[in-house]
C-alpha atoms as a printed R data frame, in Angstrom:
    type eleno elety resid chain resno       x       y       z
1   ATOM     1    CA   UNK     A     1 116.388  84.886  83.309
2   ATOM     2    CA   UNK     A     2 115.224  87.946  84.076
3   ATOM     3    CA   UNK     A     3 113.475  89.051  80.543
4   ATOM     4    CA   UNK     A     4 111.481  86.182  81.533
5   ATOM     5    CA   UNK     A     5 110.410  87.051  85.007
6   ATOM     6    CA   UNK     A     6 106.441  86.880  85.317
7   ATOM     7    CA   UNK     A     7 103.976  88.023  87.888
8   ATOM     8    CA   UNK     A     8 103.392  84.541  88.720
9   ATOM     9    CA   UNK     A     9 107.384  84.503  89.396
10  ATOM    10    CA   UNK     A    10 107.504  87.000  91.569
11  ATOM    11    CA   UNK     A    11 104.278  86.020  93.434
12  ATOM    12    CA   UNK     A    12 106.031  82.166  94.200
13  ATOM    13    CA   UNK     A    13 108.977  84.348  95.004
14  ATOM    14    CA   UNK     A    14 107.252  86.715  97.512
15  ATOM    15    CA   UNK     A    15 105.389  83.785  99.153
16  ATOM    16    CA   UNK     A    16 108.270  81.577  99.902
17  ATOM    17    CA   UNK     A    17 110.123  85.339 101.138
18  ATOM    18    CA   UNK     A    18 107.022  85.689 103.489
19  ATOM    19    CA   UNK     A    19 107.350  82.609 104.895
20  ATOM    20    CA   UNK     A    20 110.662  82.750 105.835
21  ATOM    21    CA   UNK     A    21 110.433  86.174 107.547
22  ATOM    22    CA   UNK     A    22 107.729  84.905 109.837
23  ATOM    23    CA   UNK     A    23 104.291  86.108 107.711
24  ATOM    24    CA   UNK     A    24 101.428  84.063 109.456
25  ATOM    25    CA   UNK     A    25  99.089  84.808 107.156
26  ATOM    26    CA   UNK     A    26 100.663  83.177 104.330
27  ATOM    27    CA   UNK     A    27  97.249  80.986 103.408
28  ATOM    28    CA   UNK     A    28  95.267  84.217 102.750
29  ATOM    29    CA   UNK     A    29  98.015  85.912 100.756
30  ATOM    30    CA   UNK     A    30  98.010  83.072  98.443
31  ATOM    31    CA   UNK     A    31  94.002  83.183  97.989
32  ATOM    32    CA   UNK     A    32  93.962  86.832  97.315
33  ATOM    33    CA   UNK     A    33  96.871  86.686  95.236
34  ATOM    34    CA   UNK     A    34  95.503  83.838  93.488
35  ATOM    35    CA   UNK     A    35  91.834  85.624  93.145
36  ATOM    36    CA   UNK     A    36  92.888  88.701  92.298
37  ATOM    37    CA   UNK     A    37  96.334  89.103  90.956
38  ATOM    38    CA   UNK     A    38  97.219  85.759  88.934
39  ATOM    39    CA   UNK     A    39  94.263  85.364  86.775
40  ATOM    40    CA   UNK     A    40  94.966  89.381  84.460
41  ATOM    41    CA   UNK     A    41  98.304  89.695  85.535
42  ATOM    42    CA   UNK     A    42 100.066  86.201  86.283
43  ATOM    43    CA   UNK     A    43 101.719  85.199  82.494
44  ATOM    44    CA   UNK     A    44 102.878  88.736  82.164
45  ATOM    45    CA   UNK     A    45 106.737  89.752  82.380
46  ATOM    46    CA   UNK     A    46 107.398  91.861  85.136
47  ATOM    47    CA   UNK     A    47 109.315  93.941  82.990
48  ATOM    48    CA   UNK     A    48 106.197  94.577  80.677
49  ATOM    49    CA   UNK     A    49 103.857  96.288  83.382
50  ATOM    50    CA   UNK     A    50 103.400  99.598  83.331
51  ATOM    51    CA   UNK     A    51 102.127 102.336  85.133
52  ATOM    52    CA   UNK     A    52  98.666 102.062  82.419
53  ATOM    53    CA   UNK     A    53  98.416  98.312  82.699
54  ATOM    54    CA   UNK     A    54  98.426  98.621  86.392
55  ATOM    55    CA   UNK     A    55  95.821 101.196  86.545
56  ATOM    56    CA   UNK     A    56  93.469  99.386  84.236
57  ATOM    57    CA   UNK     A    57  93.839  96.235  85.975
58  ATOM    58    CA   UNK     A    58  92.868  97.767  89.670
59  ATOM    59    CA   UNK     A    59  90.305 100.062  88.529
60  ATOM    60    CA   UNK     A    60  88.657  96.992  86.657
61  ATOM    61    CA   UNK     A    61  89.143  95.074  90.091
62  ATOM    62    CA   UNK     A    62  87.638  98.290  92.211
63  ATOM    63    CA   UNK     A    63  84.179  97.634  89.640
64  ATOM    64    CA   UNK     A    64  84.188  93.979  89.580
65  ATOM    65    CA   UNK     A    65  81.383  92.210  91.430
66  ATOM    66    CA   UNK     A    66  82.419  90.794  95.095
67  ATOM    67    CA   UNK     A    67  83.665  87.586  95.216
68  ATOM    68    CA   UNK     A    68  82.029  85.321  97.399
69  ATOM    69    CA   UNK     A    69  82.874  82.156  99.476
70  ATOM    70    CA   UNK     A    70  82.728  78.996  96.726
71  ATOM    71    CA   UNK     A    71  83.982  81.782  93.840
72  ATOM    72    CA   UNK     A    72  80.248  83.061  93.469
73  ATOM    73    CA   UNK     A    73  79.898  86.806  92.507
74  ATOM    74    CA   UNK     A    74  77.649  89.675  94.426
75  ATOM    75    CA   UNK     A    75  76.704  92.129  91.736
76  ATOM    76    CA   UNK     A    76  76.697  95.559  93.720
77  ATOM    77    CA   UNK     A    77  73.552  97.340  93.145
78  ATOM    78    CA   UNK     A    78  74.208 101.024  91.346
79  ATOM    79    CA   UNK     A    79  72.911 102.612  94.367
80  ATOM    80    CA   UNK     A    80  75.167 100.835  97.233
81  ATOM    81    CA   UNK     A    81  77.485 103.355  98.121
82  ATOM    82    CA   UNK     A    82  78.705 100.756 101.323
83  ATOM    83    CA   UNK     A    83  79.280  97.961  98.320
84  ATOM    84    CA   UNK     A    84  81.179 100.618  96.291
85  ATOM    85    CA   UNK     A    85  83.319 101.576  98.905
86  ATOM    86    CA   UNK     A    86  84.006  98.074  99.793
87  ATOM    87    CA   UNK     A    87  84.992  96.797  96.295
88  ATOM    88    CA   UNK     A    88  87.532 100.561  96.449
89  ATOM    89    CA   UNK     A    89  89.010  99.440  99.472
90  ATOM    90    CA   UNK     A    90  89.523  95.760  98.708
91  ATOM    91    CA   UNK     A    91  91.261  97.042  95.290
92  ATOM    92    CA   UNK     A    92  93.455  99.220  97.355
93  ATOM    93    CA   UNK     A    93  94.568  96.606 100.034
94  ATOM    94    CA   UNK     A    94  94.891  94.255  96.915
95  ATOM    95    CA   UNK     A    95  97.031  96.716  94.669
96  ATOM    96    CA   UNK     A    96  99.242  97.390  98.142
97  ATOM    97    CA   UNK     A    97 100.104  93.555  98.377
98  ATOM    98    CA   UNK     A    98 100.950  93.858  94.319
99  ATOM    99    CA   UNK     A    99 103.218  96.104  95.162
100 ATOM   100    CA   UNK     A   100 104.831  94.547  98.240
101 ATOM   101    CA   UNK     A   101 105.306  91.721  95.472
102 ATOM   102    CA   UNK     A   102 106.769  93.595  92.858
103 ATOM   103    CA   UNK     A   103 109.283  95.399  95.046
104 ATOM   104    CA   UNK     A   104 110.124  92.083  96.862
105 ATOM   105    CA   UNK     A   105 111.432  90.866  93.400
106 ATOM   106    CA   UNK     A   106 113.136  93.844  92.540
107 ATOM   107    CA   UNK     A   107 116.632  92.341  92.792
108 ATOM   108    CA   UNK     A   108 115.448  89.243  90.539
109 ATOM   109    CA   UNK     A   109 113.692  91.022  87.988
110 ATOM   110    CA   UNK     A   110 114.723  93.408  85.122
111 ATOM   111    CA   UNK     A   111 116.471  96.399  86.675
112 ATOM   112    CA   UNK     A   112 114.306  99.697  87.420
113 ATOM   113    CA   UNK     A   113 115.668 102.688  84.680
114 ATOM   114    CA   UNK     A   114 113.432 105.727  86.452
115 ATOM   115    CA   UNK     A   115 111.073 106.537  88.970
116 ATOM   116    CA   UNK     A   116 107.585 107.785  87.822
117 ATOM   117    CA   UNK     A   117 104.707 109.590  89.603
118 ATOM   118    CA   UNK     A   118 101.504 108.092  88.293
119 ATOM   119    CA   UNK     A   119  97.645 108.631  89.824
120 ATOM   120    CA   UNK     A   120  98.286 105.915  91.410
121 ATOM   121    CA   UNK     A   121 100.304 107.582  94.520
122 ATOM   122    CA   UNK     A   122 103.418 108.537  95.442
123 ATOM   123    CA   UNK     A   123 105.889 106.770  93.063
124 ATOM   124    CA   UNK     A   124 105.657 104.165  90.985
125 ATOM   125    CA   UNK     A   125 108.680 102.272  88.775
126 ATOM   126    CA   UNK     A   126 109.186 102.293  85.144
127 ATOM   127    CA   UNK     A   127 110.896  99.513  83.957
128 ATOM   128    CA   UNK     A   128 112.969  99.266  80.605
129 ATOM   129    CA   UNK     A   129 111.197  97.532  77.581
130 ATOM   130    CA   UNK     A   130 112.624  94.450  76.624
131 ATOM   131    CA   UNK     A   131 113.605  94.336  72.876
């Protein structure tokens, strides 16, 4: 049901979408996903995320150590502007593939009541509260 719809959800949902349009790249969609996106925001309803919860999840990705090959973290020094910048970008590509996600299960999930414009860019969706 659609009250019910999680991240995780709409991530197996995208994935299997991806594949059959062609994506080749399918392996390192499911390791950033799986890095990045499942562990905060995988058991929540899609229909529970919000503009706020978004923004606190990427901005705590943009200041999170760098992963490393084998899950080991690099702790960016306060004065590496280059690692800083890096970690940014890597939020931003990662929050753009959330997205692609989210809007890919669109149809499945709860219905969108209102566009918003957050900091976050152009628009963003509001979604009703479930009761």
């Amino acid at each position: 049901p659609p009250e019910r719809f999680t991240v995780a959800d709409a991530v197996r949902h995208y994935l299997d979408d991806y594949t059959a349009r062609g994506g080749k790249a399918r392996r390192e969609v499911e390791i950033t996903l799986a890095a990045h996106v499942l562990p905060r925001l995988g058991n929540r309803q899609v229909a529970s995320l919000t503009p706020a919860v978004i923004r606190a999840w990427h901005r705590d990705l943009a200041l999170a150590p760098a992963r490393l090959r084998g899950g080991a973290r690099r702790v960016v020094a306060a004065d590496d502007t280059e690692g800083r910048r890096a970690r940014r970008s890597t939020a931003n590509n990662v929050l753009t593939l959330l997205k692609a996600v989210l809007v890919n299960s669109l149809p499945i999930a709860t219905p969108i009541s209102r566009p918003i414009t957050t900091s976050l860019g152009a628009q963003d969706w509001a979604y009703p509260r479930s009761a």
